[in-house]
N, C-alpha and C positions, 0 to 999 in steps of 0.2 A: 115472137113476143107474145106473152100473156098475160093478162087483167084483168082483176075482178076488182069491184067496185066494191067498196065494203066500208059501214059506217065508225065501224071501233079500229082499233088496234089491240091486237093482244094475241097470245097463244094459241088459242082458239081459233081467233082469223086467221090466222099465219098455217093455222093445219086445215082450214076452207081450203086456201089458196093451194100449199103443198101439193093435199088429193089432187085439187081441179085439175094441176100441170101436169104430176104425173098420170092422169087420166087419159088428158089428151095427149099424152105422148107415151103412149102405155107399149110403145115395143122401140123405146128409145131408153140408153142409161142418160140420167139427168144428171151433171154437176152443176150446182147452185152458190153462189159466194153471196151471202150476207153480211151485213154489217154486223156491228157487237149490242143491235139494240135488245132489251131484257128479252122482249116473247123475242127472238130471233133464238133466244141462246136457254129457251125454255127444257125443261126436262121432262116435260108430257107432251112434247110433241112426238105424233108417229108419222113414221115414213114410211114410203111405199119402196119394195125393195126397189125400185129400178130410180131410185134419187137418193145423191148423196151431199149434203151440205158441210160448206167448209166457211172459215169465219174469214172477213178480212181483218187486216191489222185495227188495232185501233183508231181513230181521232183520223181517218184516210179516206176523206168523201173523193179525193181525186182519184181514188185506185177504183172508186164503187160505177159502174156503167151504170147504173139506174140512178144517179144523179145525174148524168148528164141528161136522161130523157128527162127527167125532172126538170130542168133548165130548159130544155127545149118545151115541154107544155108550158110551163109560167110564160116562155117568152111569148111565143104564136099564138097561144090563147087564154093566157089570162091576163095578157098589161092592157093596163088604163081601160078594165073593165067592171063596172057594179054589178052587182044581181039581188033580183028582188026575195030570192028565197033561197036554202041549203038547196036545194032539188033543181035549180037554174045552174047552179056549182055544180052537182052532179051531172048533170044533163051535157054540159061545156069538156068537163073532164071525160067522160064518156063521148063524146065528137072529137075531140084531140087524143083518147087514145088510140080510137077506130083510124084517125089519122094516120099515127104512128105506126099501126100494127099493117097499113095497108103501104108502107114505104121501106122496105126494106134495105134500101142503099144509105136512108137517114140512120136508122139503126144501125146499119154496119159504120160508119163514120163515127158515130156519135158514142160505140161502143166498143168497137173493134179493139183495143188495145191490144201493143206487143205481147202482155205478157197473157192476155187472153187468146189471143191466135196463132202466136209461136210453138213450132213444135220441134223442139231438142231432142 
């Protein structure tokens, strides 16, 4: 799993992020499944050859695996809690993705789908 914390959303972050992964996985081929949001489906974005992005269907948060980590952070760490400041938000999402990223069998449950792990 990999995360960066980043305060926008747009084109831009989304090719932050792109590099970082294929960085760290720079002797790995990446297949990526995004959703249909705008910067996702950008036309300046550059990729690194070793990542390839495919869209999912539309309006199909249940086929998306990064929803359900998404459910899983809100649930373990973020109900029925305030914070005094954006940077207490950050600080919390950053302990709950270190969470995530250090439980691999959550992830595999949480993400695994058939048509994600199936090989025909």
């Amino acid at each position: 799993m990999d995360s960066l914390v980043i305060p926008l959303v747009s084109s831009v972050a989304l090719g932050v992020f792109l590099g970082e992964v294929s960085k760290r996985h720079s002797d790995k081929t990446i297949l990526m499944f995004l959703d249909q949001a705008g910067w996702h489906k950008a036309r300046n974005l550059k990729l690194s050859e070793n990542m390839i992005l495919l869209s999912l269907p539309p309006y199909s948060p249940e086929l998306n695996p990064t929803e359900h980590l998404w459910d899983e952070l809100r649930e373990k760490w973020f109900g029925n809690i305030t914070f005094n400041s954006i940077l207490a938000v950050e600080e919390r999402l950053v302990d709950g993705l270190f969470s995530l990223q250090n439980n691999s069998a959550l992830i595999r449950s949480a993400t695994g789908f058939n048509w994600i792990i199936s090989i025909d």
